[in-house]
N, CA, C and O of each residue as an XYZ file, in Angstrom:
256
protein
N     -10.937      8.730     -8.210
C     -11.319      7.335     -8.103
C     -10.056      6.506     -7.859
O      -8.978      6.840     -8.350
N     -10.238      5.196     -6.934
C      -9.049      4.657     -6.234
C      -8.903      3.445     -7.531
O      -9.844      3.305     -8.311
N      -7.722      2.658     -7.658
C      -7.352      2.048     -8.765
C      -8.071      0.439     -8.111
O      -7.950      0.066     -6.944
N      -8.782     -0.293     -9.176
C      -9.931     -1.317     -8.570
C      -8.788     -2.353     -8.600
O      -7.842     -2.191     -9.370
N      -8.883     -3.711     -7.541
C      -7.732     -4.402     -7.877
C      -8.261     -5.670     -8.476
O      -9.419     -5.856     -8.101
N      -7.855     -6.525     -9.205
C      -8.501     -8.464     -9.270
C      -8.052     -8.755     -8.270
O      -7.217     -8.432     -7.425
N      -9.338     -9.985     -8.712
C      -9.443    -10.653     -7.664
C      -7.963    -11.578     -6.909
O      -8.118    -12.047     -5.782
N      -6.640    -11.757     -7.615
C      -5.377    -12.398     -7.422
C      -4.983    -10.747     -7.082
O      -3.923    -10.932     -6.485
N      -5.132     -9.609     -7.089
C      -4.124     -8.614     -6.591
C      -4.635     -8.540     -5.573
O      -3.758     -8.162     -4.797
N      -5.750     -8.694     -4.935
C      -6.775     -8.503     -3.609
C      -6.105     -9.632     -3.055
O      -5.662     -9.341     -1.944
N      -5.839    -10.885     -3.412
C      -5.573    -11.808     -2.386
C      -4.249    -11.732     -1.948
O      -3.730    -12.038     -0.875
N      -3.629    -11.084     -3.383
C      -2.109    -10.328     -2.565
C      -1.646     -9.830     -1.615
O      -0.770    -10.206     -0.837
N      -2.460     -8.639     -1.689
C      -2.364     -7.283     -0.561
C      -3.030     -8.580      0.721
O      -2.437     -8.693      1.794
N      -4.086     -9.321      0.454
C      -4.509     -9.752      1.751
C      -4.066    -11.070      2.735
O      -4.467    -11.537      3.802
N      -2.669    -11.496      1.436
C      -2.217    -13.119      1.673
C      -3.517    -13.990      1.517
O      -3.659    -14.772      2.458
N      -3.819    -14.007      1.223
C      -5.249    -15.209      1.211
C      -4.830    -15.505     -0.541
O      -4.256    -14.866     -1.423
N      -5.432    -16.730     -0.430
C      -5.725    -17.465     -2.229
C      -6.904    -16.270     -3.267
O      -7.617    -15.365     -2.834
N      -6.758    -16.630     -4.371
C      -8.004    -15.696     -4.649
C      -9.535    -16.653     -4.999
O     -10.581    -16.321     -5.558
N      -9.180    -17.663     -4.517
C     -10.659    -18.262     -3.966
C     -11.217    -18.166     -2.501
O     -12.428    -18.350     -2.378
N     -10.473    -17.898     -1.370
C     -10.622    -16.981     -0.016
C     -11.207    -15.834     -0.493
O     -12.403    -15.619     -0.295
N     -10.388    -14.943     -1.200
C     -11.274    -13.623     -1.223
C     -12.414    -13.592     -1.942
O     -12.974    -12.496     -1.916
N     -12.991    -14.513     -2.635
C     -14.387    -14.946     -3.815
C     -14.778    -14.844     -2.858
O     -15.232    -13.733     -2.584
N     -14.832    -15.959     -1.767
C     -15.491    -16.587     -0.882
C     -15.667    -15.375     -0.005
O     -16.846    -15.406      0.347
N     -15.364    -14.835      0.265
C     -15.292    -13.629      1.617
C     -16.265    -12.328      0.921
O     -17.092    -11.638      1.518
N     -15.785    -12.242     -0.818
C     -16.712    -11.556     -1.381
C     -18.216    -11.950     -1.581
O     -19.121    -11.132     -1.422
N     -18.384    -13.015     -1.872
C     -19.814    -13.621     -2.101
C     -20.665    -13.807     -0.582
O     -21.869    -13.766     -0.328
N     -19.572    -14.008      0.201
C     -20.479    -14.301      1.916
C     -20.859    -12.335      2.299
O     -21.540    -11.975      3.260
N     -20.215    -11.368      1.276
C     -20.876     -9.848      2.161
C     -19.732     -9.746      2.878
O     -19.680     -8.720      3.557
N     -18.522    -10.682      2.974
C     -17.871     -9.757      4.209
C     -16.722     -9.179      3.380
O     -15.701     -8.993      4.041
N     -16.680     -8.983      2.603
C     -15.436     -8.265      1.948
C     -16.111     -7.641      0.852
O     -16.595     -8.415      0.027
N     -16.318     -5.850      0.571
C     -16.938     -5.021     -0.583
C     -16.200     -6.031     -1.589
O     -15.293     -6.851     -1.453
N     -17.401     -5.384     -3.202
C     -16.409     -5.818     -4.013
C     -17.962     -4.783     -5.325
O     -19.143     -4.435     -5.336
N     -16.586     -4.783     -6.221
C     -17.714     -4.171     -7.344
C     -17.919     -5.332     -8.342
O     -17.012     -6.112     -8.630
N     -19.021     -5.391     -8.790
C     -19.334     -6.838     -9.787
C     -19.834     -6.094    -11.449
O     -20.900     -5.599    -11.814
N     -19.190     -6.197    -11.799
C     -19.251     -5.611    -13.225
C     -20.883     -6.492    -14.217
O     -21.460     -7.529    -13.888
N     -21.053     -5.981    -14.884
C     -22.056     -6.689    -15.607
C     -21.638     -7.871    -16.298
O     -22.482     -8.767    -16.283
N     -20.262     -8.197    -17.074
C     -20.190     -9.368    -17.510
C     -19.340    -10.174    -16.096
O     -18.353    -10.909    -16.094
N     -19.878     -9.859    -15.392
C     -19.648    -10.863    -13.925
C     -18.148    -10.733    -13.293
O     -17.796    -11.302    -12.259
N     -17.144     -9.698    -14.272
C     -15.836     -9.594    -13.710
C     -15.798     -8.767    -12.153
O     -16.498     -7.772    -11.969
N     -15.123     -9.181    -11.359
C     -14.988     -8.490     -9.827
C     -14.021     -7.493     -9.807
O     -13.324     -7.413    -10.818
N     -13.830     -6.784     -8.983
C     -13.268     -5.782     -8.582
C     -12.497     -5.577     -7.201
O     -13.545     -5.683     -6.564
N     -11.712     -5.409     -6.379
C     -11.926     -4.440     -5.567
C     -10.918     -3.493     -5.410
O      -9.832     -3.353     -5.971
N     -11.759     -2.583     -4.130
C     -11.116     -1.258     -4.044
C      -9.953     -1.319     -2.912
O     -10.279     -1.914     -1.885
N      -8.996     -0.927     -2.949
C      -8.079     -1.265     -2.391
C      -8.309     -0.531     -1.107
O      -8.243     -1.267     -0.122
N      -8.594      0.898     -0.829
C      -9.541      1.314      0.515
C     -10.197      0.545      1.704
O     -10.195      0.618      2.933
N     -10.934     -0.471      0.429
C     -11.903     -1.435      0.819
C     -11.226     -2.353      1.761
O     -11.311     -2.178      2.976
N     -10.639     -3.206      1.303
C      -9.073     -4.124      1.869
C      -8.417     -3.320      2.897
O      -7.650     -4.023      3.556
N      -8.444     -1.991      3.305
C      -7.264     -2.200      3.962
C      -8.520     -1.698      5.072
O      -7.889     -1.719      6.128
N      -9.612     -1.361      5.349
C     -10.918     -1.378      6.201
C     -11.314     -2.609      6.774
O     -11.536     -2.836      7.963
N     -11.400     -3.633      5.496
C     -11.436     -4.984      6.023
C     -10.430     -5.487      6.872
O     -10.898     -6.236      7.730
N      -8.652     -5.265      6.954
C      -8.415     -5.958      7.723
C      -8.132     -4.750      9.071
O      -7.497     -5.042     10.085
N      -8.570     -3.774      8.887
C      -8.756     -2.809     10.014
C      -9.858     -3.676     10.905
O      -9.429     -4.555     11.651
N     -10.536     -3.552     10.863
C     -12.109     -3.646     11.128
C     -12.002     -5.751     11.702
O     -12.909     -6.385     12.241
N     -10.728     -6.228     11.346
C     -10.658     -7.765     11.917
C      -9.530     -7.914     12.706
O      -9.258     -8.964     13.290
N      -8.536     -6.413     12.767
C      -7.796     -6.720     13.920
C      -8.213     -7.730     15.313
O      -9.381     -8.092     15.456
N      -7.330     -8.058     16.122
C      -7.394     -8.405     17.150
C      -6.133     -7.987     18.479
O      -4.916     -8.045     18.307
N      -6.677     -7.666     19.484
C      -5.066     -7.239     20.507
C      -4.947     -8.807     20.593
O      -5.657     -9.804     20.462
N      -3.408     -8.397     20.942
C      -2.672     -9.747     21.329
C      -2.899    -10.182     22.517
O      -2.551     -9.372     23.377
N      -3.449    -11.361     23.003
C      -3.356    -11.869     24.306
C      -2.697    -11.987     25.242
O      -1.718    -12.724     25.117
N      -2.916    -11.375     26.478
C      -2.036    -11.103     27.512
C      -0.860    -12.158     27.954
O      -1.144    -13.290     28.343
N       0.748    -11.587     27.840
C       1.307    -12.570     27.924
C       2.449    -13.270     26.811
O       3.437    -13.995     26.932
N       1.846    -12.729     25.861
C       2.440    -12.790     24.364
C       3.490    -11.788     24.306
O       3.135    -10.613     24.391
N       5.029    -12.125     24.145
C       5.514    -11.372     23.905
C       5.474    -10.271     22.250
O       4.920    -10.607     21.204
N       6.201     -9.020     22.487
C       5.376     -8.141     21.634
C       6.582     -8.417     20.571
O       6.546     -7.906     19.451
């Protein structure tokens, strides 16, 4: 089992605030595990899929 991160270590790894990543968790677009007394989770796997999966190529022209 992968080590679960909070919600401020998730916004770490992702630069975002950790009200961005609430928000990204509650809209479905970012996994997250929700514990019964409502504490969040995530999997750090998870995060690095998410910003796989939102890449973009650079626009032609842009130096590299």
């Amino acid at each position: 089992m992968t080590k679960l991160l909070t919600q401020s270590e998730a916004a770490d790894v992702l630069q975002l605030t950790p009200r961005q990543v609430l928000r990204l968790a509650n809209r479905g677009e970012l996994p997250s595990v929700v514990f019964p007394n409502k504490e969040i989770r995530f999997d750090a796997v998870d995060l690095a899929r998410f910003v796989k999966s939102h890449k973009r190529p650079l626009p032609q022209g842009v130096p590299q």
